[in-house]
PDB file of N, CA, C and O in Angstrom:
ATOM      1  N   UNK A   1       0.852  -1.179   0.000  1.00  0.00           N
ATOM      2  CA  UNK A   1       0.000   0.000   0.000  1.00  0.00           C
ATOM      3  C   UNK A   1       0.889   1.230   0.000  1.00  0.00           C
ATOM      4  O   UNK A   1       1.798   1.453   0.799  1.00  0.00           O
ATOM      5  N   UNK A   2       0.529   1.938  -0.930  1.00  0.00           N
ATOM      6  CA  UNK A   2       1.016   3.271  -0.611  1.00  0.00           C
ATOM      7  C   UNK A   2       1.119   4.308  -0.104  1.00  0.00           C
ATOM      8  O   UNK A   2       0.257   5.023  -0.614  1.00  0.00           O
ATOM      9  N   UNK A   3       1.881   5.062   0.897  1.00  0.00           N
ATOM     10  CA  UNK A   3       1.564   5.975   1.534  1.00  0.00           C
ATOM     11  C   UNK A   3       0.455   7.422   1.395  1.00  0.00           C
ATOM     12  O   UNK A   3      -0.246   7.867   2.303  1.00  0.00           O
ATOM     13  N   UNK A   4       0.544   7.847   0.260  1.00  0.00           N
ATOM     14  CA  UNK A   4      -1.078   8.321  -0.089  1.00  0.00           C
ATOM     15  C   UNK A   4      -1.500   7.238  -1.536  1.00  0.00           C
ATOM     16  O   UNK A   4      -1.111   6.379  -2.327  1.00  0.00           O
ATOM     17  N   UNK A   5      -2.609   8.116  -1.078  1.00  0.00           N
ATOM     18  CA  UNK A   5      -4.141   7.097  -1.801  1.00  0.00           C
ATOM     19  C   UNK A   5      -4.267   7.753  -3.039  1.00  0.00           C
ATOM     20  O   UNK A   5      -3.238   8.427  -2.997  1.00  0.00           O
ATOM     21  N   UNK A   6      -4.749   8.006  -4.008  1.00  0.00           N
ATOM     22  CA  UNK A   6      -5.134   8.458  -5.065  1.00  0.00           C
ATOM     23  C   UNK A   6      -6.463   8.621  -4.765  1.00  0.00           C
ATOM     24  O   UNK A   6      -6.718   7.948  -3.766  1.00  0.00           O
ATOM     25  N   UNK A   7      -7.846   9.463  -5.353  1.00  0.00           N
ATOM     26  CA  UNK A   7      -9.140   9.027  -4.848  1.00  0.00           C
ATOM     27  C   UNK A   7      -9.839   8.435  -5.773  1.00  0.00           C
ATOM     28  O   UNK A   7     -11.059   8.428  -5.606  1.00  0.00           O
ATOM     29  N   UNK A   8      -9.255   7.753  -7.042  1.00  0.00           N
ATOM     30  CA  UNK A   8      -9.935   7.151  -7.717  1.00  0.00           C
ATOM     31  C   UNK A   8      -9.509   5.484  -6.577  1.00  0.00           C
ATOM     32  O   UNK A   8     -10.389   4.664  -6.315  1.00  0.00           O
ATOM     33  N   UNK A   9      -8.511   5.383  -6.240  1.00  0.00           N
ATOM     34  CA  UNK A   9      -7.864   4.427  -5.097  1.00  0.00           C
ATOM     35  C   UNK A   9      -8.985   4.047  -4.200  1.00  0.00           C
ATOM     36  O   UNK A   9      -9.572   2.966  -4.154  1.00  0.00           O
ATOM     37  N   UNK A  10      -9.166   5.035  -3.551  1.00  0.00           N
ATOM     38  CA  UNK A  10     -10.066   4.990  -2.429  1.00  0.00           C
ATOM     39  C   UNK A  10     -11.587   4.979  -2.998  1.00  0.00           C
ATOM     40  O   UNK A  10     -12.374   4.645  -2.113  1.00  0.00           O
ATOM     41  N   UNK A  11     -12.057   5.189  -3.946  1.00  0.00           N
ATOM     42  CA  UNK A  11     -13.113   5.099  -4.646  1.00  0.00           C
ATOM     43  C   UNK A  11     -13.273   3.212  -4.669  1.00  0.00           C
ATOM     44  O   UNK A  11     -14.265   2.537  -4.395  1.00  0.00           O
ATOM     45  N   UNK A  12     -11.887   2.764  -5.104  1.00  0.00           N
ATOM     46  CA  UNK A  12     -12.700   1.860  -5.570  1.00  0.00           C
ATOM     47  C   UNK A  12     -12.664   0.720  -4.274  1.00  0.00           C
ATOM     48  O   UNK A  12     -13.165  -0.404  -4.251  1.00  0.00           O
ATOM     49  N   UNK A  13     -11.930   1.394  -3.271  1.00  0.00           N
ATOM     50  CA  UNK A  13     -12.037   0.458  -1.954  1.00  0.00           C
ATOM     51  C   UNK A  13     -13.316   0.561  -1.369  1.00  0.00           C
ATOM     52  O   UNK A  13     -13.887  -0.419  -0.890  1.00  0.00           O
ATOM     53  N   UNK A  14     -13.809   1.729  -1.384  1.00  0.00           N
ATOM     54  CA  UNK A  14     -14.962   2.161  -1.053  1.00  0.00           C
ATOM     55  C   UNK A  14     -16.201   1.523  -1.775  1.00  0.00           C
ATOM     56  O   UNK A  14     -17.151   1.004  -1.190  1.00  0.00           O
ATOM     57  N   UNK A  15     -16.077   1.617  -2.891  1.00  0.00           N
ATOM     58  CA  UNK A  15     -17.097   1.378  -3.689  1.00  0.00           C
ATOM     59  C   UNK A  15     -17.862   2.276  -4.103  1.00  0.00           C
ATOM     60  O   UNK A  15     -19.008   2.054  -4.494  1.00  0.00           O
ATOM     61  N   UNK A  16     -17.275   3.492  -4.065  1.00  0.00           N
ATOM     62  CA  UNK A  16     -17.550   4.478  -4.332  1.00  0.00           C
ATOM     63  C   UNK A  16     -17.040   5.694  -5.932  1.00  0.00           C
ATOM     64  O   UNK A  16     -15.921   5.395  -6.348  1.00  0.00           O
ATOM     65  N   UNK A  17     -17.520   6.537  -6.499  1.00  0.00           N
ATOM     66  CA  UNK A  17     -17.043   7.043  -7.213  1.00  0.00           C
ATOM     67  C   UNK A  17     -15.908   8.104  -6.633  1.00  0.00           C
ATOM     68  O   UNK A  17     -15.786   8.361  -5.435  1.00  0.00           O
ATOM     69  N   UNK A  18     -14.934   8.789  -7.904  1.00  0.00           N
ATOM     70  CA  UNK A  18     -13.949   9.392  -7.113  1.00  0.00           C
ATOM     71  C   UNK A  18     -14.668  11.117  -6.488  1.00  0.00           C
ATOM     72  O   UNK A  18     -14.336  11.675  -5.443  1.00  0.00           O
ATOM     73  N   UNK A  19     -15.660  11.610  -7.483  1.00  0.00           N
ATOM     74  CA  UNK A  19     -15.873  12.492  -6.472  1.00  0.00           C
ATOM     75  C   UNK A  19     -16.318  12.608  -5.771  1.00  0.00           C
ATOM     76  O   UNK A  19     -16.186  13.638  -5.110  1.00  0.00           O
ATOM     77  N   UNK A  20     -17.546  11.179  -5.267  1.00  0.00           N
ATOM     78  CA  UNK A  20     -17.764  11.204  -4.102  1.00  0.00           C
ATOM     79  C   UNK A  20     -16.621  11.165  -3.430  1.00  0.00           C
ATOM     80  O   UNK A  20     -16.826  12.176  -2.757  1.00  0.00           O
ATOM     81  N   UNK A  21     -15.498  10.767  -3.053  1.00  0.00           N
ATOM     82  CA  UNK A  21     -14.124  10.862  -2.434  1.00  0.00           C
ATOM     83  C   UNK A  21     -13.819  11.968  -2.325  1.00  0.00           C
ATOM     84  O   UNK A  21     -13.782  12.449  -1.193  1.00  0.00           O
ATOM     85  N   UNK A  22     -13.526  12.679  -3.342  1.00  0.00           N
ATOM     86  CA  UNK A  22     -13.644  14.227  -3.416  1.00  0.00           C
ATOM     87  C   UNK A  22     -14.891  15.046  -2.457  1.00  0.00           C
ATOM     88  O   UNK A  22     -14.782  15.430  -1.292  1.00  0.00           O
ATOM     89  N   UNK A  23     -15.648  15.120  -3.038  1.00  0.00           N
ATOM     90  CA  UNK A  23     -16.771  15.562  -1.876  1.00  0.00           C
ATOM     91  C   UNK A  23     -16.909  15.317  -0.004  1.00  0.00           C
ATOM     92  O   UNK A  23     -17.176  16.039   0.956  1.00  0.00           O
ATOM     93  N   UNK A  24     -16.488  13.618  -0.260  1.00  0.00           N
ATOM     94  CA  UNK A  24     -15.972  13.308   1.241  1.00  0.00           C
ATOM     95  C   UNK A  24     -14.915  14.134   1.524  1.00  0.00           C
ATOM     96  O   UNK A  24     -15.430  15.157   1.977  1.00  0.00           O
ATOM     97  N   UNK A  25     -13.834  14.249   1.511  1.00  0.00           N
ATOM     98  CA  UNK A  25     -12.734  15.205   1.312  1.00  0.00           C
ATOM     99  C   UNK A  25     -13.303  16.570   1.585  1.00  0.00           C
ATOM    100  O   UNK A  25     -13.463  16.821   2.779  1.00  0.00           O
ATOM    101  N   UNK A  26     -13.594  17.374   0.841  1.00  0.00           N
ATOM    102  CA  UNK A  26     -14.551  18.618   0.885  1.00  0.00           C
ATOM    103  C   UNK A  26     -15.251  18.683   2.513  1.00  0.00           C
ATOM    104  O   UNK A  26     -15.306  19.440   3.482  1.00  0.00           O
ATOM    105  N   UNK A  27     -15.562  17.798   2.217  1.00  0.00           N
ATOM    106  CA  UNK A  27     -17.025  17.745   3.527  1.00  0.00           C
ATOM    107  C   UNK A  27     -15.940  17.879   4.649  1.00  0.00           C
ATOM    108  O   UNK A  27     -16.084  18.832   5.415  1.00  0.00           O
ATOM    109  N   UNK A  28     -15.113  17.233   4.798  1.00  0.00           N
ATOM    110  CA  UNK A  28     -14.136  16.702   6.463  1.00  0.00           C
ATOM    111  C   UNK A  28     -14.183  15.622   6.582  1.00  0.00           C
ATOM    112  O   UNK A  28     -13.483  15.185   7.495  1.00  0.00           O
ATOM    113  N   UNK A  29     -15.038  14.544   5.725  1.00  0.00           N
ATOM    114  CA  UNK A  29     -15.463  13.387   6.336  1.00  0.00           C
ATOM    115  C   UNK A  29     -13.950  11.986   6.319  1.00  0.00           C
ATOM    116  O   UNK A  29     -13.811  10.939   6.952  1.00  0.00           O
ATOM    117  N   UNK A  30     -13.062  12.705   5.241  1.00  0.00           N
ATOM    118  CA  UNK A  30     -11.949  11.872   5.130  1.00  0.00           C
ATOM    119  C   UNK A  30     -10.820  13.286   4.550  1.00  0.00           C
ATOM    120  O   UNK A  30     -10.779  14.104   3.630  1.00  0.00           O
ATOM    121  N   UNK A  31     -10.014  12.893   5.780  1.00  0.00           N
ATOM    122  CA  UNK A  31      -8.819  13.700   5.447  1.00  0.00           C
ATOM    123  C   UNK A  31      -7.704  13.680   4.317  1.00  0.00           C
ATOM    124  O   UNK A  31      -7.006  12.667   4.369  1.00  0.00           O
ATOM    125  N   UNK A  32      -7.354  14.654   3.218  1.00  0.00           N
ATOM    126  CA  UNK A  32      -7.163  14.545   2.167  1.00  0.00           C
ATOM    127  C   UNK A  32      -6.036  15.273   1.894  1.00  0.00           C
ATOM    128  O   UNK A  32      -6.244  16.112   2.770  1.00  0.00           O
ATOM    129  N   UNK A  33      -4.980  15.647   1.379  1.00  0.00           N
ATOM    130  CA  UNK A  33      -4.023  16.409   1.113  1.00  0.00           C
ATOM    131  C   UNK A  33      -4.263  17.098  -0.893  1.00  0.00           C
ATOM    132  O   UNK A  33      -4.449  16.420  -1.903  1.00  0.00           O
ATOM    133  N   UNK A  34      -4.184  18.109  -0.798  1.00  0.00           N
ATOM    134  CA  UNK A  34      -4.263  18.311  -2.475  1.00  0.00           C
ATOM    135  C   UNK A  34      -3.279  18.771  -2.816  1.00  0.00           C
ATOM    136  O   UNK A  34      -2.715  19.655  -2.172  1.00  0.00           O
ATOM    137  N   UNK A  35      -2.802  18.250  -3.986  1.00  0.00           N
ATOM    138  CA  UNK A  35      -1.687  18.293  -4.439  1.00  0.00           C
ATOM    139  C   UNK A  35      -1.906  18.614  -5.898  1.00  0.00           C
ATOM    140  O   UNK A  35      -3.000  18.313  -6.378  1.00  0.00           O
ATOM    141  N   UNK A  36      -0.880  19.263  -6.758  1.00  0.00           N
ATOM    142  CA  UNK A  36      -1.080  19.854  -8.444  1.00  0.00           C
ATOM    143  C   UNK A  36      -1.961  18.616  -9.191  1.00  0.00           C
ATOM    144  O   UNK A  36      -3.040  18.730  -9.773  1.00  0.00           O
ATOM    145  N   UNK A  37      -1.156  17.410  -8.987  1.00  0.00           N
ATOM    146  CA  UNK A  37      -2.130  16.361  -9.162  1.00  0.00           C
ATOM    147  C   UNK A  37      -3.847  15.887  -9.042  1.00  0.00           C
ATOM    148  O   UNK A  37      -4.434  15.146  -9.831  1.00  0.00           O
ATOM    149  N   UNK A  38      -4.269  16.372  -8.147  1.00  0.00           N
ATOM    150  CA  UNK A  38      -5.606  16.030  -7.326  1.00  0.00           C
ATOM    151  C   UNK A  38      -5.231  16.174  -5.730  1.00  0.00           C
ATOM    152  O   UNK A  38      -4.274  16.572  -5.065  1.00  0.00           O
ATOM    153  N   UNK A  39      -6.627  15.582  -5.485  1.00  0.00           N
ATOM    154  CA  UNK A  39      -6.347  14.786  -4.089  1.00  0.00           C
ATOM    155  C   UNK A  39      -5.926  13.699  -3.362  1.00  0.00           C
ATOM    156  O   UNK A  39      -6.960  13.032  -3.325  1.00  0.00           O
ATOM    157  N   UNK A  40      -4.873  12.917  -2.602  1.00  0.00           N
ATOM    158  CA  UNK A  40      -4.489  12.062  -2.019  1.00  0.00           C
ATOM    159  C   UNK A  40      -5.376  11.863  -0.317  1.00  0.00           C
ATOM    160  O   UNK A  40      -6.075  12.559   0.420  1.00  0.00           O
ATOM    161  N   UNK A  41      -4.740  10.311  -0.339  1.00  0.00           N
ATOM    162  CA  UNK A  41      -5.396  10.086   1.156  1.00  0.00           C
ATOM    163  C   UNK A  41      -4.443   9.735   1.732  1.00  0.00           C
ATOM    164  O   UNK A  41      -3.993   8.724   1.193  1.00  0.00           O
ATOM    165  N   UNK A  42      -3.664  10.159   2.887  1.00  0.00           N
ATOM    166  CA  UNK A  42      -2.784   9.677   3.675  1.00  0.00           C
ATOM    167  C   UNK A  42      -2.935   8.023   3.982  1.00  0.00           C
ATOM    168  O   UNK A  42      -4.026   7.663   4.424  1.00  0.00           O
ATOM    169  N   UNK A  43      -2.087   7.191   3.809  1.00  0.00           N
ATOM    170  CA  UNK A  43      -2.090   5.487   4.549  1.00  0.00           C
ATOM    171  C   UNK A  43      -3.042   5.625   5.469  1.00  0.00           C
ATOM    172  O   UNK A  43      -4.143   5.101   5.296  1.00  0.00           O
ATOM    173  N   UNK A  44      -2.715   6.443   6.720  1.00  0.00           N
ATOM    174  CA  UNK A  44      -3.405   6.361   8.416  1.00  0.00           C
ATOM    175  C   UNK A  44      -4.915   6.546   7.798  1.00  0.00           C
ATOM    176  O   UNK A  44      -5.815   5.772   8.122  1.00  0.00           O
ATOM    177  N   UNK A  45      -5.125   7.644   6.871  1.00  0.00           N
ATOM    178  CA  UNK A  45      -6.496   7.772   6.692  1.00  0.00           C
ATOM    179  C   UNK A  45      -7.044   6.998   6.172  1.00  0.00           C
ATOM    180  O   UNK A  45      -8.099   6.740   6.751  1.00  0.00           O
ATOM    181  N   UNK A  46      -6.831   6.285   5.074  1.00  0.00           N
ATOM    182  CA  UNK A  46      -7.259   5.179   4.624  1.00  0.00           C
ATOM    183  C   UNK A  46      -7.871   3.824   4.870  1.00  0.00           C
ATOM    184  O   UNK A  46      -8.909   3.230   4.582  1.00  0.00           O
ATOM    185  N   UNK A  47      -6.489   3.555   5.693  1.00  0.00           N
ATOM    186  CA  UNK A  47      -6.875   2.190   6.516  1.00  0.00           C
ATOM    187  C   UNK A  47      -8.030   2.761   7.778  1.00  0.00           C
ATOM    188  O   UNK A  47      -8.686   1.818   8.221  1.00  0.00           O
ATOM    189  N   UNK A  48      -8.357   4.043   8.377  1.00  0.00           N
ATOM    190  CA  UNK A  48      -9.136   4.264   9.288  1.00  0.00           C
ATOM    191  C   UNK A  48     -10.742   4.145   8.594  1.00  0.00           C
ATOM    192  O   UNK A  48     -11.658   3.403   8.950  1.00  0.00           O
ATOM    193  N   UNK A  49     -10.711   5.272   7.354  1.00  0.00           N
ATOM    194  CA  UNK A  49     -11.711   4.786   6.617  1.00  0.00           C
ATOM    195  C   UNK A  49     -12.346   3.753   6.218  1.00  0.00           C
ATOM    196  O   UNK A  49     -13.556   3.619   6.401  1.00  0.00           O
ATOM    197  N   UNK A  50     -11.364   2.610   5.424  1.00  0.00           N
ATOM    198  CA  UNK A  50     -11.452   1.232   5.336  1.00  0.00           C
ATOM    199  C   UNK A  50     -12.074   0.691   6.244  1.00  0.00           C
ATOM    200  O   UNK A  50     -13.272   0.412   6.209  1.00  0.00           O
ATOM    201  N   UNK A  51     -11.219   0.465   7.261  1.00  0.00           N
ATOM    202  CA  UNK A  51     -11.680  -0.114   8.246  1.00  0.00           C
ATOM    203  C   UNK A  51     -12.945   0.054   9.346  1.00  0.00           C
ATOM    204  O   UNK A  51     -13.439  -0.707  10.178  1.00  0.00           O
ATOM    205  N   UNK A  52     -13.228   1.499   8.908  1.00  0.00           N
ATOM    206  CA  UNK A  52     -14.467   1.704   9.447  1.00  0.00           C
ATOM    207  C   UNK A  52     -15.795   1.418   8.314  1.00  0.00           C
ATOM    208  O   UNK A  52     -16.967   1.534   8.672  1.00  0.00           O
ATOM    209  N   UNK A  53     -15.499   1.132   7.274  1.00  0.00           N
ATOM    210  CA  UNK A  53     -16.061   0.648   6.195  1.00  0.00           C
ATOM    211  C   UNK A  53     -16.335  -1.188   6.427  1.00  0.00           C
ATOM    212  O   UNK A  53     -17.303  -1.939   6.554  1.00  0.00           O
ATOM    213  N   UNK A  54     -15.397  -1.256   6.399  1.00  0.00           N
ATOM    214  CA  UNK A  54     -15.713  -3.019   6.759  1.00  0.00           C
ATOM    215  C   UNK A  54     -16.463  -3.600   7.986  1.00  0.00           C
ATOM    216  O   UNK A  54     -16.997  -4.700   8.130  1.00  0.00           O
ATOM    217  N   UNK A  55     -16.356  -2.620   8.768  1.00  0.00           N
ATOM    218  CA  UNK A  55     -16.747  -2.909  10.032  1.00  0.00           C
ATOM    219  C   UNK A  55     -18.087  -2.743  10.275  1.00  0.00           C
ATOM    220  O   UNK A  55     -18.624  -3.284  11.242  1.00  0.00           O
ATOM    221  N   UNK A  56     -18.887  -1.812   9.229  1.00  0.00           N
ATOM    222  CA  UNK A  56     -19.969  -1.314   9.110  1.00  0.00           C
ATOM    223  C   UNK A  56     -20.856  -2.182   8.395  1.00  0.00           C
ATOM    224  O   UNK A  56     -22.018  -2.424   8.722  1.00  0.00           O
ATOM    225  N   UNK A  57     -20.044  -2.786   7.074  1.00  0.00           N
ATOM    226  CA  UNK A  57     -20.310  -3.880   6.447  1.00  0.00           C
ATOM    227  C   UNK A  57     -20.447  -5.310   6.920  1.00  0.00           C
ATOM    228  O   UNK A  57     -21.364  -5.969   6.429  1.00  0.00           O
ATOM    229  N   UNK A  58     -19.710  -5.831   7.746  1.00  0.00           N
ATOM    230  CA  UNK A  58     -19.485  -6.912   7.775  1.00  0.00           C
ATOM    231  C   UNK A  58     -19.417  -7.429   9.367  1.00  0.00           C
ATOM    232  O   UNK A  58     -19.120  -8.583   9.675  1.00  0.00           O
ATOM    233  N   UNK A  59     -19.689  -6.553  10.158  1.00  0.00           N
ATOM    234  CA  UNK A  59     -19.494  -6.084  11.451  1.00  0.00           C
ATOM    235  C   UNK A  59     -18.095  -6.884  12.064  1.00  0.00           C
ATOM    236  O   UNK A  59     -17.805  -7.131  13.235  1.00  0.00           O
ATOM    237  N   UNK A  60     -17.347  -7.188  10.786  1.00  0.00           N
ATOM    238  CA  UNK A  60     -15.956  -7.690  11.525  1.00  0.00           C
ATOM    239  C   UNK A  60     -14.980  -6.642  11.920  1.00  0.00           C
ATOM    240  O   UNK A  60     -15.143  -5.551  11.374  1.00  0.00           O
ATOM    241  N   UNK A  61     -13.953  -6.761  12.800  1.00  0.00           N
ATOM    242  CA  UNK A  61     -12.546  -5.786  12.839  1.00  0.00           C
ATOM    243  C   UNK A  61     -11.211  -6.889  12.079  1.00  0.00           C
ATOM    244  O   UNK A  61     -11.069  -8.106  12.198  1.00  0.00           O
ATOM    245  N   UNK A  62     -10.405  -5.905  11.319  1.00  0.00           N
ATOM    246  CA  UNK A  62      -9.571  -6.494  10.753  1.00  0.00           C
ATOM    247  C   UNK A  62      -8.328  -5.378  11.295  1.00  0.00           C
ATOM    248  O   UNK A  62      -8.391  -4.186  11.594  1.00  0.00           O
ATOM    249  N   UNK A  63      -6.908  -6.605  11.259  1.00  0.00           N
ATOM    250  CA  UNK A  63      -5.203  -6.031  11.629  1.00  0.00           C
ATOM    251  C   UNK A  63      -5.245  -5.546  10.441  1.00  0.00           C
ATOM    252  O   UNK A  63      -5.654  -5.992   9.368  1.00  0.00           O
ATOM    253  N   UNK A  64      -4.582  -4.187  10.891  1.00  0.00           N
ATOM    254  CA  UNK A  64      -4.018  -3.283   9.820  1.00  0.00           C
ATOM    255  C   UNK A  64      -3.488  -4.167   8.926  1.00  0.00           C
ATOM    256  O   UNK A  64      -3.940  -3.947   7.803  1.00  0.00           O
ATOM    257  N   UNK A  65      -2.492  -5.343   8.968  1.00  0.00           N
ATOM    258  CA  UNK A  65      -1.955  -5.796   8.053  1.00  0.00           C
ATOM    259  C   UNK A  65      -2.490  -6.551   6.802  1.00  0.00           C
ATOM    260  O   UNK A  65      -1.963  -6.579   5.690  1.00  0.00           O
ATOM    261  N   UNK A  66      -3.798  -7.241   7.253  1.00  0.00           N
ATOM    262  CA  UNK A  66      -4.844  -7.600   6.683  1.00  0.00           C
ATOM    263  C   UNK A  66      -5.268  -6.744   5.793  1.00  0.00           C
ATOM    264  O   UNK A  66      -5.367  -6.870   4.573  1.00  0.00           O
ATOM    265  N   UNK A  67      -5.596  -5.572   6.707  1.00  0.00           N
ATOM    266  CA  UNK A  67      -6.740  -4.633   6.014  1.00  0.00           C
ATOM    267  C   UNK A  67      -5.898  -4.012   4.869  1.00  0.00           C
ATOM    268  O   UNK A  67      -6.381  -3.815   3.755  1.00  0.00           O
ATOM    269  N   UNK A  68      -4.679  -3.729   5.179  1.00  0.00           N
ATOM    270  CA  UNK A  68      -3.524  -3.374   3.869  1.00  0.00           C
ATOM    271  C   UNK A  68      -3.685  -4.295   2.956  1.00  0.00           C
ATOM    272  O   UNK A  68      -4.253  -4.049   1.891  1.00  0.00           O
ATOM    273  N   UNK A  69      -3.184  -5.513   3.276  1.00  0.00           N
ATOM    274  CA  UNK A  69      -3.605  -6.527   2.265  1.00  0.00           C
ATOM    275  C   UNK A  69      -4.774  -6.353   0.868  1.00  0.00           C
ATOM    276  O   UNK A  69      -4.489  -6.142  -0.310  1.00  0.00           O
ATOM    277  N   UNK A  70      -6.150  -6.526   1.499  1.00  0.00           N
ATOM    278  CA  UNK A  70      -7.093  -6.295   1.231  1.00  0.00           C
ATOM    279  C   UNK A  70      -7.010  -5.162   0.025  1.00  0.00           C
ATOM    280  O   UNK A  70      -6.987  -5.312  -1.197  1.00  0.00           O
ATOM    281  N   UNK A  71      -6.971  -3.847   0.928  1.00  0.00           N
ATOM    282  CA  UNK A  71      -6.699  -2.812   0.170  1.00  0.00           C
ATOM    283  C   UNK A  71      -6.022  -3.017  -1.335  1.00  0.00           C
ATOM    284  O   UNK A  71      -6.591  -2.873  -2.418  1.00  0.00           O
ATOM    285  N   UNK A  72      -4.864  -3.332  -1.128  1.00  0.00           N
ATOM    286  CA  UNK A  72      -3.835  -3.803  -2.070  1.00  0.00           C
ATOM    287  C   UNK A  72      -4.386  -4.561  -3.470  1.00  0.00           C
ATOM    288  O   UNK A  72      -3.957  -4.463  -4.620  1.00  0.00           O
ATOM    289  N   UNK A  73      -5.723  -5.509  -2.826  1.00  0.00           N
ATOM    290  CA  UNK A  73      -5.921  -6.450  -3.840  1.00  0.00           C
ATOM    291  C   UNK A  73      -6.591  -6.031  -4.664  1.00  0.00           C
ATOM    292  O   UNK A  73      -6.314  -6.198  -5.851  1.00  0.00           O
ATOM    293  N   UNK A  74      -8.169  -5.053  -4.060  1.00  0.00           N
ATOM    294  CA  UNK A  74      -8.435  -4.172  -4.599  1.00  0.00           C
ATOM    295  C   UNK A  74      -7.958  -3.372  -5.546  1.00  0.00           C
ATOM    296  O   UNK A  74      -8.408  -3.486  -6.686  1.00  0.00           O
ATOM    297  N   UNK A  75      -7.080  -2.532  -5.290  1.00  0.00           N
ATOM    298  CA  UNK A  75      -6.258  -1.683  -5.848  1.00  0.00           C
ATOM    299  C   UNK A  75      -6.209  -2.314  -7.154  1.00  0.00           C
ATOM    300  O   UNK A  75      -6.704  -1.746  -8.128  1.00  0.00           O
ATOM    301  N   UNK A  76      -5.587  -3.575  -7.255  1.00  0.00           N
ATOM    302  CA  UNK A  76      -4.461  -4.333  -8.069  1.00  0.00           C
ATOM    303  C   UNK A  76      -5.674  -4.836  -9.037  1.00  0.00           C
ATOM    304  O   UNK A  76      -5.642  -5.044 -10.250  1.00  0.00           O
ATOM    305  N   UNK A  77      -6.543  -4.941  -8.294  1.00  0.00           N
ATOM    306  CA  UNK A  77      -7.551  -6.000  -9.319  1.00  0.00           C
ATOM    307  C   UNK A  77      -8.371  -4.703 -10.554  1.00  0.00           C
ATOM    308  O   UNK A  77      -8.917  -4.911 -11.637  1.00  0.00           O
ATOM    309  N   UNK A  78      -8.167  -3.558  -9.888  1.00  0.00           N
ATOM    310  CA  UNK A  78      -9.350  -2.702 -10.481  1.00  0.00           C
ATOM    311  C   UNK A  78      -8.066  -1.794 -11.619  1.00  0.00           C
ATOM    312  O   UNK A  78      -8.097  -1.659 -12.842  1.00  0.00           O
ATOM    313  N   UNK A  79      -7.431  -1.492 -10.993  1.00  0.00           N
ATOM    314  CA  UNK A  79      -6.113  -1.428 -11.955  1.00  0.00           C
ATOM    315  C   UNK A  79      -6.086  -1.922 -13.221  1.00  0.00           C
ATOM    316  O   UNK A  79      -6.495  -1.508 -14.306  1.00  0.00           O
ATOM    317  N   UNK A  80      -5.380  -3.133 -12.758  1.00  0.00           N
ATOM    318  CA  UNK A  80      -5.740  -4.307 -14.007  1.00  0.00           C
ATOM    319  C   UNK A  80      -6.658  -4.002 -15.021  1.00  0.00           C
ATOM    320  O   UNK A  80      -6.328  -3.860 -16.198  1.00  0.00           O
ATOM    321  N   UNK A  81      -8.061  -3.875 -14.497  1.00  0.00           N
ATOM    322  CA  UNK A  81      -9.467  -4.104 -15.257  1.00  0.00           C
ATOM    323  C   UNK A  81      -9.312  -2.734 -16.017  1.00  0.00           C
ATOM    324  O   UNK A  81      -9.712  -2.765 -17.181  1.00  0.00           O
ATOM    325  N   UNK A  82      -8.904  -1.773 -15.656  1.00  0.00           N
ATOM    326  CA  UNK A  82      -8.877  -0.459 -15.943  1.00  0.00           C
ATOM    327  C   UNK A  82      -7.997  -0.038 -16.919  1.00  0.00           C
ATOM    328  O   UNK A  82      -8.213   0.957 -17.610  1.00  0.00           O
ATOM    329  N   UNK A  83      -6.893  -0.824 -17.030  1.00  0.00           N
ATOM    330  CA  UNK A  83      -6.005  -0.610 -18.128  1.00  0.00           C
ATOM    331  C   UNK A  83      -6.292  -0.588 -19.368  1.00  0.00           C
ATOM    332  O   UNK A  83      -7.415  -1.020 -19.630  1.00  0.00           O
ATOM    333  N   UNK A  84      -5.636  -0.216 -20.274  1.00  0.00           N
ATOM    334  CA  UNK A  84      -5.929  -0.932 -21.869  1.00  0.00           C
ATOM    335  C   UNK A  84      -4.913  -1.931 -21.913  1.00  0.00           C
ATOM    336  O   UNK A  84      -4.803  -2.655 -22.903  1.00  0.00           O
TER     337      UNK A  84
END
């Protein structure tokens, strides 16, 4: 996992679109850094988000290391699909 997020990143952990991410961001609801690029999500924020995401979902708690994991696969799988 990378230390910031991209919010198309966090979009798709979420299951969410990126400006809803953006808008979350906007709002306060997830802490965001903007950069010339867009917006990023710090690691800490991420996995807090995440994890308060899964937990909401699934009413499980998952180790950060897991939940990185996870993240990761995501990432990797939607990536993939997304490429040409």
């Amino acid at each position: 996992m990378d230390e910031l997020l991209s919010t198309q990143e966090m979009a798709w952990v979420l299951g969410r679109s990126s400006g809803t991410i953006r808008d979350m961001i906007r709002d306060g609801d997830i802490e965001g850094v903007r950069l010339p690029a867009g917006y990023r999500i710090p690691k800490a924020e991420a996995l807090r988000v995440a994890r308060a995401h899964v937990e909401a979902e699934t009413g499980r708690s998952l180790p950060d290391r897991r939940l990185e994991t996870l993240i990761d696969q995501v990432i990797d799988r939607n990536a993939r699909a997304t490429s040409p």
